[in-house]
N, C-alpha and C positions, 0 to 999 in steps of 0.2 A: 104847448100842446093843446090839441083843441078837439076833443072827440066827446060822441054821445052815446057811448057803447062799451064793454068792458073791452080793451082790446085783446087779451085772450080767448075770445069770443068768436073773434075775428079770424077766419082762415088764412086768409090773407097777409099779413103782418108779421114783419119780423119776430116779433114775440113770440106770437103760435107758432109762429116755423122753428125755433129755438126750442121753446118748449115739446115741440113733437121731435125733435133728436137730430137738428139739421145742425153738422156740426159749424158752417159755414155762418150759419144766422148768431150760431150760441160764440163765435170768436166776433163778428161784428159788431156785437152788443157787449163784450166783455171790453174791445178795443176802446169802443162808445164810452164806454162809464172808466177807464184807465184800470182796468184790472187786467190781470196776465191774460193771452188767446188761449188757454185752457185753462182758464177759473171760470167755467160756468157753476161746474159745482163743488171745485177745492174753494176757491176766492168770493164764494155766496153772490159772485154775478145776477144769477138768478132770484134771488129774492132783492137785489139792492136795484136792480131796474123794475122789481114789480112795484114796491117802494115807490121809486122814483116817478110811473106812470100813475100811481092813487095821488099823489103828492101834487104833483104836478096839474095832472090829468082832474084833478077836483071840479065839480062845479060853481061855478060865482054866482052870490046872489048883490041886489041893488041892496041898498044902506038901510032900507029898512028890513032886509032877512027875506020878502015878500017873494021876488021875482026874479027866477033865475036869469041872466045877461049873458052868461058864457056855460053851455052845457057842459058835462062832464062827468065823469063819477062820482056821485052821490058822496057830500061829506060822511056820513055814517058808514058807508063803504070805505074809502079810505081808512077811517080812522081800525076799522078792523083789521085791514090789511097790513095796517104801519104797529098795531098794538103785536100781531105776530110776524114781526120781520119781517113778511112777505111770505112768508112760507105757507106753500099750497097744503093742504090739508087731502086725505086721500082720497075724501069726497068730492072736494074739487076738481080735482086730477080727472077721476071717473066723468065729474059732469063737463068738465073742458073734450073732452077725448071720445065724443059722440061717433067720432068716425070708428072706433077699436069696435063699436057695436055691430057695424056694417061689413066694411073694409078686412078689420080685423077677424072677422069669425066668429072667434069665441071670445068671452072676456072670464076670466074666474082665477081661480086659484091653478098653479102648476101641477097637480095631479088632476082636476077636471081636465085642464084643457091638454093633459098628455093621453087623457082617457079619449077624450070626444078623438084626438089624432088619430090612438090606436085605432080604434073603429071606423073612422075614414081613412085608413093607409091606403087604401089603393088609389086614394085622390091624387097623392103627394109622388116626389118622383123619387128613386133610389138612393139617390145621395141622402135624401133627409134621414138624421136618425133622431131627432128629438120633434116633437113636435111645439111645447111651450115656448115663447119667444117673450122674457121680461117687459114691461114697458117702461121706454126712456122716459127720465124726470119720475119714475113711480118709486120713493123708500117703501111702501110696500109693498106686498106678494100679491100682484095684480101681474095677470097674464094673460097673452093671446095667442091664437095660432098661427099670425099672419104677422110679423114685424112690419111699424111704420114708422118710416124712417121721415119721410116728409109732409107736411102738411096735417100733422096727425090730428089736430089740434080745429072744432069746425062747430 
């Protein structure tokens, strides 16, 4: 692998489409690495291909340490990535998911953004009765008004 960019970072990328809740991208990458089509997150798929892209995805230097030959993510990058499993941190989550700031609405906790709802109800059409929608890949209480289901991740 040969990139100069975090590829989470990257809209575009199986990764970020997995990571934003495409369930399509998250069984391709489960398939990829031999883990079950629904272990992205019983089978820690997800953290063992973030792993995999620090690991991999590393930058090279020439034999004197001096000059990088093969760009990549920063070895001190990696090494943080692989010292916690892969596992995104909630901060990260937030700063991968620049789209949930836009796209999404609102971002906060589930009683802000069921507040901001109530008081735009009339934006929204009958059917809805809640307004908070979890965000996928988030262990914590991060929510938005607007569920993104694709490309969440930008």
């Amino acid at each position: 692998m040969h990139f100069g960019f975090q590829s989470a970072d990257y809209r575009w990328c199986g990764y970020a489409e997995a990571l934003g809740g495409s369930r399509r991208a998250q069984r391709g990458l489960c398939k990829a690495q031999g883990k079950p089509v629904d272990g992205w997150r019983s089978a820690g798929a997800a953290e063992a291909y973030r792993c995999l892209l620090h690991a991999e995805g590393r930058e090279v230097k020439d034999a004197q340490n001096e000059k990088v030959v093969q760009r990549g993510v920063s070895v001190e990058s990696a090494r943080a990535v692989l010292a916690e499993k892969g596992r995104l941190s909630p901060a990260e989550l937030v700063r991968l998911r620049v789209r949930y700031f836009t796209d999404g609405v609102v971002l906060g906790s589930r009683e802000f953004v069921e507040g901001v709802f109530e008081a735009q109800r009339e934006q929204f059409g009958p059917k809805r009765k809640k307004g908070a929608r979890r965000m996928a890949e988030c262990e914590g209480a991060f929510y938005t008004l607007r569920q993104l289901r694709v490309g969440a991740v930008g």
